[in-house]
DSSP file (Angstrom, degrees, kcal/mol; ACC not computed):
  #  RESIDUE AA STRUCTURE BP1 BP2  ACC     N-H-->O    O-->H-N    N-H-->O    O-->H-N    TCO  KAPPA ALPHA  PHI   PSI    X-CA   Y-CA   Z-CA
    1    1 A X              0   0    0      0, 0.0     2,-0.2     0, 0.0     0, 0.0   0.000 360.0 360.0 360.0 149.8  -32.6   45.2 -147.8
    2    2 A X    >>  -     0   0    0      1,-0.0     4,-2.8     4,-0.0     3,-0.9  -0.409 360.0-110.1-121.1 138.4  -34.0   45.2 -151.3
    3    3 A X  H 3> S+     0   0    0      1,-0.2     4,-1.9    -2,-0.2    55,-0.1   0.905 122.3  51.3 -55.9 -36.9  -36.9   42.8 -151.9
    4    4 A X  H 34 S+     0   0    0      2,-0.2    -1,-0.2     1,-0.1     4,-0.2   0.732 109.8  48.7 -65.8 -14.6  -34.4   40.5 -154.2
    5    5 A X  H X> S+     0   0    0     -3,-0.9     3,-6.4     2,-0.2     4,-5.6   0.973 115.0  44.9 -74.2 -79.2  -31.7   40.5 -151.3
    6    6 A X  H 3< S+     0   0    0     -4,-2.8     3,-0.3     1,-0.3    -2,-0.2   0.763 115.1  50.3 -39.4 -66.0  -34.8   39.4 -148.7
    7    7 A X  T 3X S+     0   0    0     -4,-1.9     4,-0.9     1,-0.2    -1,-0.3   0.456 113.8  48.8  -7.8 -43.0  -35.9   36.8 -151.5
    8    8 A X  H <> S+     0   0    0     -3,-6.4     4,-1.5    -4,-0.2    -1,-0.2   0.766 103.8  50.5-100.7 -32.7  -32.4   35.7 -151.5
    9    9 A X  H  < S+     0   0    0     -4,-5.6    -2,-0.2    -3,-0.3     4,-0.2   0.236 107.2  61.0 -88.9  12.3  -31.5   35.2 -147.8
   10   10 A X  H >> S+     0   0    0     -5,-0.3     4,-1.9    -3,-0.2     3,-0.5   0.634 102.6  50.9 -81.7 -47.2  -34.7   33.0 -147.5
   11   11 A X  H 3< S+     0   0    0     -4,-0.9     4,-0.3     1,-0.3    -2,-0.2   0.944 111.2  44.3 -62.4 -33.9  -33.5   30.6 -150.0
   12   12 A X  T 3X S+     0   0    0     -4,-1.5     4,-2.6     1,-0.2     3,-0.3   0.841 110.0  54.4-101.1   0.9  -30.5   30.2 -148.6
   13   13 A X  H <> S+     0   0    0     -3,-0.5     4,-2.7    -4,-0.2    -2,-0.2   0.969 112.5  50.0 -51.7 -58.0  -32.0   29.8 -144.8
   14   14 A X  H  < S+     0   0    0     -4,-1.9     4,-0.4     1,-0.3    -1,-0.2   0.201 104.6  54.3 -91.5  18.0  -34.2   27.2 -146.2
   15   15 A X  H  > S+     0   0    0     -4,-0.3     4,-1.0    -3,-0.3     5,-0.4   0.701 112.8  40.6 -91.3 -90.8  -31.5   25.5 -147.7
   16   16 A X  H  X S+     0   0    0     -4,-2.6     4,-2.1     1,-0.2     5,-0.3   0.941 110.8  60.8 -48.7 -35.5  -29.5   25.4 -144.3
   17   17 A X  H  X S+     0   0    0     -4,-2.7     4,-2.3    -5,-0.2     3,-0.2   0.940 109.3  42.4 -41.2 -69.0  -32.8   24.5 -142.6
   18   18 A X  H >4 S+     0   0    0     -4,-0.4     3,-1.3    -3,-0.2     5,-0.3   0.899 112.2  52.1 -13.1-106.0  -33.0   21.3 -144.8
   19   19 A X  H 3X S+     0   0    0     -4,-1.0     4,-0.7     1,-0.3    -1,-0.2   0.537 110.1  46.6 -61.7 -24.3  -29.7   20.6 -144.4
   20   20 A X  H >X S+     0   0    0     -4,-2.1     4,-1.3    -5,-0.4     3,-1.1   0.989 109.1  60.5 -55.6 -71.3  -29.9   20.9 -140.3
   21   21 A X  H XX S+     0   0    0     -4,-2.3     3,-1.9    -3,-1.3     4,-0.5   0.787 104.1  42.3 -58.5 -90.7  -32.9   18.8 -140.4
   22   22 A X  H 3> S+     0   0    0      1,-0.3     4,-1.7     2,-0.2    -1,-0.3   0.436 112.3  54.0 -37.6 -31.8  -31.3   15.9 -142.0
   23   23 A X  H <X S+     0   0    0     -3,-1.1     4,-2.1    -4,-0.7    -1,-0.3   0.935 112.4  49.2 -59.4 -59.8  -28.3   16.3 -139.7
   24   24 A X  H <X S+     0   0    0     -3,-1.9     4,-4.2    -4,-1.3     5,-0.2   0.885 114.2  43.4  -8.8 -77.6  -31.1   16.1 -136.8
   25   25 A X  H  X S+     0   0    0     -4,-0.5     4,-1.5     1,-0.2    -2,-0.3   0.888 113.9  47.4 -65.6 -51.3  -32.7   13.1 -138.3
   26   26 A X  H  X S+     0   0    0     -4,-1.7     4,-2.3     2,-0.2     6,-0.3   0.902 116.9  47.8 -78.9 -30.1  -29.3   11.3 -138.9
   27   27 A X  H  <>S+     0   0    0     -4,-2.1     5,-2.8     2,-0.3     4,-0.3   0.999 109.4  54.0 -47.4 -79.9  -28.3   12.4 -135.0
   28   28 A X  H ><5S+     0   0    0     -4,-4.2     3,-2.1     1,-0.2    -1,-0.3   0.882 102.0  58.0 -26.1 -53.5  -31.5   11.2 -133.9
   29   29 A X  H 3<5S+     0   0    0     -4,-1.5    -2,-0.3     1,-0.3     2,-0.2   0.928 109.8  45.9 -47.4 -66.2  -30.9    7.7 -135.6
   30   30 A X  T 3<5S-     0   0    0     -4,-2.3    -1,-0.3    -3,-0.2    -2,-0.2  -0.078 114.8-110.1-110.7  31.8  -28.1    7.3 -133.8
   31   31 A X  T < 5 +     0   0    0     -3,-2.1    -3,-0.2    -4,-0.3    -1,-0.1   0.826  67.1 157.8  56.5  36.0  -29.2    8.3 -130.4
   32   32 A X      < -     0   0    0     -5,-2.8     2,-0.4    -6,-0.3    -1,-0.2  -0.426  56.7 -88.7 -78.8 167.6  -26.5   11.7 -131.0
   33   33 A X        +     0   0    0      1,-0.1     4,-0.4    -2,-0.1     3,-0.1  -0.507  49.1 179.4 -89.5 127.9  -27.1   15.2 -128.8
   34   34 A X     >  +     0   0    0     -2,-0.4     4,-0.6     1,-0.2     5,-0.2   0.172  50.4  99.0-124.9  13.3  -29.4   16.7 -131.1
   35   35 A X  H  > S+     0   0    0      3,-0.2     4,-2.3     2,-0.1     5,-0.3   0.980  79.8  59.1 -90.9 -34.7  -30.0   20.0 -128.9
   36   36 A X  H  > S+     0   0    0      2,-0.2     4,-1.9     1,-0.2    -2,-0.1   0.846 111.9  36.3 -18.9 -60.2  -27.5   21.9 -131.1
   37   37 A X  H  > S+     0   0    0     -4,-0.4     4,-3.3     2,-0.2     5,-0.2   0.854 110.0  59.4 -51.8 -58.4  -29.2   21.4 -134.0
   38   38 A X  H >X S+     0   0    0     -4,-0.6     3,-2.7     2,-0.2     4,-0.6   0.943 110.4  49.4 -55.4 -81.1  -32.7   21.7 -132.5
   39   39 A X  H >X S+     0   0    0     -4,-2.3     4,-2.1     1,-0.3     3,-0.7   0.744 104.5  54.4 -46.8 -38.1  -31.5   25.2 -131.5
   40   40 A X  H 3X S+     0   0    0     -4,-1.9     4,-1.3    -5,-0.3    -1,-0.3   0.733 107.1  54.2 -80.5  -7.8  -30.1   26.3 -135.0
   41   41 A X  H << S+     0   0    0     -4,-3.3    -2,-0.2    -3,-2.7    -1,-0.2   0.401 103.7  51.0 -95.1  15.6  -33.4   25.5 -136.5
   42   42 A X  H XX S+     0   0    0     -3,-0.7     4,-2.6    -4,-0.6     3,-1.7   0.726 110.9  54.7 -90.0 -55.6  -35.5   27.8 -134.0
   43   43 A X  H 3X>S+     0   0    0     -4,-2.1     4,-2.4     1,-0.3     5,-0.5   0.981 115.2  39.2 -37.2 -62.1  -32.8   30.7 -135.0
   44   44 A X  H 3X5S+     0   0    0     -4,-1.3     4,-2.2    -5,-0.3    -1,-0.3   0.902 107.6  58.0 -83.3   7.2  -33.6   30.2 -138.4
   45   45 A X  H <>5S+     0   0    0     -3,-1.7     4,-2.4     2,-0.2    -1,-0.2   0.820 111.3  50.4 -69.6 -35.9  -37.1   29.7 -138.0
   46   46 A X  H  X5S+     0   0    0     -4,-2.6     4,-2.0     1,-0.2    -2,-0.2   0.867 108.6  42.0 -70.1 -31.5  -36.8   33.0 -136.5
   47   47 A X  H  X5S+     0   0    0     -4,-2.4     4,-1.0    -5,-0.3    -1,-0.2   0.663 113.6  60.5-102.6 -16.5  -35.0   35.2 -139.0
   48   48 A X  H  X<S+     0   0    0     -4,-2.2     4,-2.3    -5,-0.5    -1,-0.2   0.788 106.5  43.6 -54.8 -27.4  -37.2   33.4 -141.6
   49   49 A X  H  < S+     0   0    0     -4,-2.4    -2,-0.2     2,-0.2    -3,-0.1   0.760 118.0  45.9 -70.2 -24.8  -40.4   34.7 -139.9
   50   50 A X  H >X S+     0   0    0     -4,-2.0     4,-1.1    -5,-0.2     3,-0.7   0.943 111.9  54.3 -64.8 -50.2  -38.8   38.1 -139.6
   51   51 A X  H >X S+     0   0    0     -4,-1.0     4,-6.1     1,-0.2     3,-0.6   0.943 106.3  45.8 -54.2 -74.7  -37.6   37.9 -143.1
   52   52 A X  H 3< S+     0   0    0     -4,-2.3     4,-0.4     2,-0.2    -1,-0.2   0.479 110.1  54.4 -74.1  17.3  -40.9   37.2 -144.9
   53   53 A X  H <> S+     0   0    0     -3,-0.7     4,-1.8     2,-0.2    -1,-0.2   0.545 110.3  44.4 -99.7 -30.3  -42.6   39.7 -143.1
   54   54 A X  H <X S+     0   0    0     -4,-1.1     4,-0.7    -3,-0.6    -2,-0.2   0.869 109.5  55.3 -67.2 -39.6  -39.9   42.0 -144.3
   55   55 A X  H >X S+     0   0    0     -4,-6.1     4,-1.1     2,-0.2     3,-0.7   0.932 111.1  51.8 -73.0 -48.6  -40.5   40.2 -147.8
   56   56 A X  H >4 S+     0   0    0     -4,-0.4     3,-2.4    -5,-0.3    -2,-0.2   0.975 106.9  48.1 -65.0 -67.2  -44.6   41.5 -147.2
   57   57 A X  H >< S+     0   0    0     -4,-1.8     3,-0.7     1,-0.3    -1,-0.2   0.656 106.5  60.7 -41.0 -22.7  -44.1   45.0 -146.5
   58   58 A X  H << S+     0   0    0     -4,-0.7    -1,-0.3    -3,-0.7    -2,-0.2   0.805 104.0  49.6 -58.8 -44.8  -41.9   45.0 -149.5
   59   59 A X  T <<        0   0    0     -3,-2.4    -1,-0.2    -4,-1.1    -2,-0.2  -0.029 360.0 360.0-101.4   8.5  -44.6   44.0 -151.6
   60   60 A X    <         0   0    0     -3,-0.7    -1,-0.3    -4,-0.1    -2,-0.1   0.099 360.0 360.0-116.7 360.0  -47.4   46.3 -150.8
């Protein structure tokens, strides 16, 4: 991947990340099963830490 590529697929992971979390939080409210969720923000918590490590090596 090309540094703008890397650069580009973090935004829009942290976009769905956001957009989890508030799903989370509204789940939560209402005493919903909130381990779905909980599990698609470790995934992208992973393939963002992969990502901006890809994004440093890029950048040296």
């Amino acid at each position: 991947m090309t540094k703008t590529e890397i650069e580009d697929r973090i935004k829009e992971l942290k976009m769905d990340y956001i957009r989890i979390q508030n799903d989370l939080d509204k789940l939560e409210s209402v005493g919903g099963n909130v381990t779905n969720a909980e599990k698609q923000l470790k995934q992208l918590e992973t393939e963002l830490s992969e990502l901006n490590k890809a994004l440093a090596k890029t950048s040296k």
